[in-house]
N, C-alpha and C positions, 0 to 999 in steps of 0.2 A: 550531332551535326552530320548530314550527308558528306558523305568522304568527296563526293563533288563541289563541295561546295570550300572547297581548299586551295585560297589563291593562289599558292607557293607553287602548284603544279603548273604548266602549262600543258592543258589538254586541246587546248587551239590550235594550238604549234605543231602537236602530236598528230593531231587531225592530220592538218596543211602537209605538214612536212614527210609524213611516213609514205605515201606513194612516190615522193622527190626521194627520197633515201634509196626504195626500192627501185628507181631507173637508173639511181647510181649506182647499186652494188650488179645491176642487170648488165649496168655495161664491163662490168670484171667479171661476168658469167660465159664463157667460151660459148659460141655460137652451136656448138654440136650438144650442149645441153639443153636441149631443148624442153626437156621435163621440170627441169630447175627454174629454168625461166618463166615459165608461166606458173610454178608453183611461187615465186618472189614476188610476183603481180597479184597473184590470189590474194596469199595474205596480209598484204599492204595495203590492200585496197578492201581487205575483209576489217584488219585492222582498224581502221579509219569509220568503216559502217559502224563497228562496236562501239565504241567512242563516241561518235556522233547520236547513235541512239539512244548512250546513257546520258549525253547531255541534254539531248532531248528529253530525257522524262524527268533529269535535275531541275529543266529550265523554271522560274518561280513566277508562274503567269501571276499570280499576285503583285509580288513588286514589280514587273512588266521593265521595258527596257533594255539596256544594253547589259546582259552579265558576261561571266568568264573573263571578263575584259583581260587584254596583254598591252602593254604599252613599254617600248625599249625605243629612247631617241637613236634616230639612224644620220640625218645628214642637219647639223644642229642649223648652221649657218641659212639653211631653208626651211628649217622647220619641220623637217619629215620624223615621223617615227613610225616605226612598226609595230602597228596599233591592231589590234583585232579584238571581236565580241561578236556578239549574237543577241540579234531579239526576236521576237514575233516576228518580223518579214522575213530574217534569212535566218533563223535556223529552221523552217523545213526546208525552203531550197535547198541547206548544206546539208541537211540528211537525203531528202532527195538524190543529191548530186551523186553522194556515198553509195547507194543502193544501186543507182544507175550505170556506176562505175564499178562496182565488184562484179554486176551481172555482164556490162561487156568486159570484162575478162573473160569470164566463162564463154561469152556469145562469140570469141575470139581464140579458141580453145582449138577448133581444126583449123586455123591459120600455119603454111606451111613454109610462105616467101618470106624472105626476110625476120623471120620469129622474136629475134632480138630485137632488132631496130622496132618492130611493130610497137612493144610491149613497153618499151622505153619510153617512145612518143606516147604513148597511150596515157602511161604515169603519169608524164609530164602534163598532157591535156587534161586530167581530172583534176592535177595539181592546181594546175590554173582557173577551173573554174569556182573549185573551193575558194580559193583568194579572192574572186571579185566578192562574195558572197562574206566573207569576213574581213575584207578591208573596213577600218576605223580613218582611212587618213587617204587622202587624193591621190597621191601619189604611188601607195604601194598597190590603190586599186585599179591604176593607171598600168601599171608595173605587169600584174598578172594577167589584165587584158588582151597586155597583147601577147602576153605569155600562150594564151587559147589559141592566136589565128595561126603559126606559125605549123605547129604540129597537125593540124586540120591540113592544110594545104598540104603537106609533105606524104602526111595519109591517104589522102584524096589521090593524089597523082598515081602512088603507087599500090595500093592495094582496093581500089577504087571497081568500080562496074562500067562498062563499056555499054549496058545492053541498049539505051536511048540515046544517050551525049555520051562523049569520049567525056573518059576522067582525069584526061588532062585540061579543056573545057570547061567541065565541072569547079576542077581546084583551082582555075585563075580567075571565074568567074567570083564564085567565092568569096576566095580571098581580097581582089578589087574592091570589091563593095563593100565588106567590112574596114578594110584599110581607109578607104575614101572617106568612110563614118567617124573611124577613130579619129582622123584629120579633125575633122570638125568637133569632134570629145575632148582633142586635146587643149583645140583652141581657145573654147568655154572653160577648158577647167584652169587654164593659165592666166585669162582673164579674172576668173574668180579669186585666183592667188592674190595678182597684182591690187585687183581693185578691193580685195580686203586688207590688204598691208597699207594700201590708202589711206583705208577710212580707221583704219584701228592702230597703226601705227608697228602689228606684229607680225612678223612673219610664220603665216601654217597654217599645215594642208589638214589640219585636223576638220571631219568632216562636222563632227559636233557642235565646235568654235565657229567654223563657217557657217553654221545653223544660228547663231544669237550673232551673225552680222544686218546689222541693218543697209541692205544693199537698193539703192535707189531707182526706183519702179524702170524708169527708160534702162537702167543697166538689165536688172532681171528680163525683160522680155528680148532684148539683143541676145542675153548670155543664154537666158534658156531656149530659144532658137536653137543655138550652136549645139548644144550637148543632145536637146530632141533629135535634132538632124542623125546626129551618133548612135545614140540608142536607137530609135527608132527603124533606123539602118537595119540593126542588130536582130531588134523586135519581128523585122519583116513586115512592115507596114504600108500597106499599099501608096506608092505604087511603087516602093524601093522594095517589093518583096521575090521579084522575079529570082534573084539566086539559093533561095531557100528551098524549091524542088527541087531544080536541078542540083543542089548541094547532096541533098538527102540520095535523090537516084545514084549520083556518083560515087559517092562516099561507102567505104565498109560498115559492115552491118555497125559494129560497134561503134565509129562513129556517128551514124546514123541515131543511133540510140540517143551518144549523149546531143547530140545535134537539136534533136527533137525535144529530149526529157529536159533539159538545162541551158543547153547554148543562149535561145532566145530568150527565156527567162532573164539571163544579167542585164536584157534591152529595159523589160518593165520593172528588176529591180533600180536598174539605177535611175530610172525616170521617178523612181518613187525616192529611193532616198537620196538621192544627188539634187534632182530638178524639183520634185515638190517641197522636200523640207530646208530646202538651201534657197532656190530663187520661186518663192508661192505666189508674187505674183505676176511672175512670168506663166508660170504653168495655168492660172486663171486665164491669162491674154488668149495665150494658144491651144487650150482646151475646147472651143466651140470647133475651130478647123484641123483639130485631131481627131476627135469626133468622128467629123464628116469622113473622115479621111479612112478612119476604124469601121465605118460602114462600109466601106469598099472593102474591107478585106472579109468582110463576114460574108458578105453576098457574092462578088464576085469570086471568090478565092471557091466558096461553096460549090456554085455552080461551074464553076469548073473542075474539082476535084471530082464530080457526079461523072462525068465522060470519061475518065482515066479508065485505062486497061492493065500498070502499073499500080502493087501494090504501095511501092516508096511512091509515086508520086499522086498516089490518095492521102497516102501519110501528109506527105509535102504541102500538099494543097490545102488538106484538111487542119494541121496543125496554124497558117498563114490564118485560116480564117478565125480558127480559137481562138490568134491572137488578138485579133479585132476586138475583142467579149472583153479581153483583160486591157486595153486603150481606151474601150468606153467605158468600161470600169474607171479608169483613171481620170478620164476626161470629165465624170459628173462631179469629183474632187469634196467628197463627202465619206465617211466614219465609214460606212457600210461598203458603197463602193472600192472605198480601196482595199480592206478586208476580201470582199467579192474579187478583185483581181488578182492580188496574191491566192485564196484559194484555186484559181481558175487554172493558175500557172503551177499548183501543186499537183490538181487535179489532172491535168494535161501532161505532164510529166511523167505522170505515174502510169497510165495508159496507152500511151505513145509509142514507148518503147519496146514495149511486150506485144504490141501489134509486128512490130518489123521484126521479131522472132517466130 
């Protein structure tokens, strides 16, 4: 038996948790250690790639689905527990995210202001995006969501680029239009709560259980609205994609990194496992005017990114339109296609970030 393959352990956890540990022990590291401190970020976030890679090549594409699974009830009276796994869609974004996040350490390496505080936010932001990406349950992926927007914005502000928009500009732009989305994420997924303790009598935010709800066609296309509006937000979808250059210009390299390689990525994951495998046929309703809407960012985002004199805002532009390729991906709502958009979003990740280096 692969030593992976050993339920007893929690390697999810290990994942998730070891860059959270290392912004905790970062902040009992005296600010004049400065070597210490970026050496606790190294290997916590090297940690985490290690791990992540060997579950990647445990993972058993045969039996396909959710493995590693963790499940510990957290708030019983609503039904939450702190649920995690991996399948085909997110464990390469979680490796992804891993590789992305050890190398801005490194890309964060002659960072000189504030060294501590940098390094800690940092944690905590990779912390956060692993969590969307192995949430099993509404709630805790609710949880690490917003976990992401906070330390983005506080990065932004302060170790941010002036050279086009102020980065103060940049971080309230930002973060508005993420916030304004999650608005709308939260709404749909509190609806989805309500309206399946309706119909089933139980209370939970288990994302799988809300999968085998039979939710009725007028409910799906209202609910999945709500949560597109969110992701989508996220996605950078025209024409909600305007703070995604300006993000990128503004923001430090490492930021910018994981901005590019993963941020938007949680937009098309959870359009994929939240809105397609929970409300299908909502996502059928609104799939011809995503579409449309995904041709806007392929084309216009293109030909706009072709004028830039700015490297970050080729990036910028350039990554708004790739996202288009992964919403029509989504929007033809077929075996291949969606395959086609999770790689697109692997593929784009991986590339992205080694450009802004």
């Amino acid at each position: 038996m692969n030593f992976l393959t050993e339920p007893s352990f929690p390697y999810l956890s290990v994942i998730l948790l070891t860059p959270l540990v290392g912004a905790l022990a970062t902040i009992f590291v005296p600010r004049e250690e400065v070597w210490t401190i970026k050496a606790v970020a190294a290997i916590s976030t090297l940690v985490s790639l290690v791990l992540s890679l060997l579950i990647y090549i445990a993972y058993d594409p045969a039996v396909g689905g959710m493995q590693f699974k963790e499940d510990i009830l957290w708030i019983r009276d609503l039904g939450v527990s702190y649920s995690l796994g991996v399948d085909g869609i997110s464990l390469p974004l979680l490796l992804l995210t891993n590789l992305i996040g050890f190398s801005a350490v490194y890309a964060s390496w002659n960072v000189k202001e504030r060294v501590k505080e940098f390094f800690v936010l940092l944690l905590i932001l990779i912390t956060g995006v692993m969590g969307t990406f192995l949430a099993r349950d509404l709630f805790i992926f609710l949880l690490f969501y917003e976990v992401v927007v906070i330390p983005i914005y506080i990065m932004v502000i302060i170790w941010g680029s002036t050279k086009r928009v102020t980065k103060e500009y940049a971080g309230m732009k930002l973060t508005i239009y993420l916030l304004i989305g999650s608005a709308f994420l939260l709404a749909g997924m509190i609806a989805l709560y309500v309206n399946a303790y309706q119909l089933t009598g139980v209370r939970t935010m288990d994302i799988e259980s809300l999968m085998l709800v039979s939710f009725p066609e007028q409910f799906q296309i209202i609910g999945f609205l709500l949560i597109a509006i969110g992701f989508c937000t996220l996605i950078s979808m025209w024409p909600f994609h305007s703070w995604s250059p300006d993000g990128y210009a503004g923001a430090p390299t490492a930021v910018s990194m994981i901005h590019a390689g993963v941020l938007k990525k949680i937009g098309g994951y959870g359009l994929i496992r939240i809105g397609l495998f929970i409300l299908p046929a909502g996502a059928k309703f609104w799939a011809p005017l995503i579409a449309i809407l995904a041709v806007g960012n392929v084309v216009y985002a293109a030909l706009i990114c072709l004028v830039q004199k700015d490297l970050k805002y080729v990036v910028g532009y350039s990554s708004v339109s790739h996202m288009g390729y992964v919403l029509i991906g989504f929007a033809a709502l077929n075996i291949v296609s969606i395959n086609g958009a999770v790689a697109q979003m692997f593929a784009m990740g991986s590339w992205l970030p080694c450009s802004l280096r």
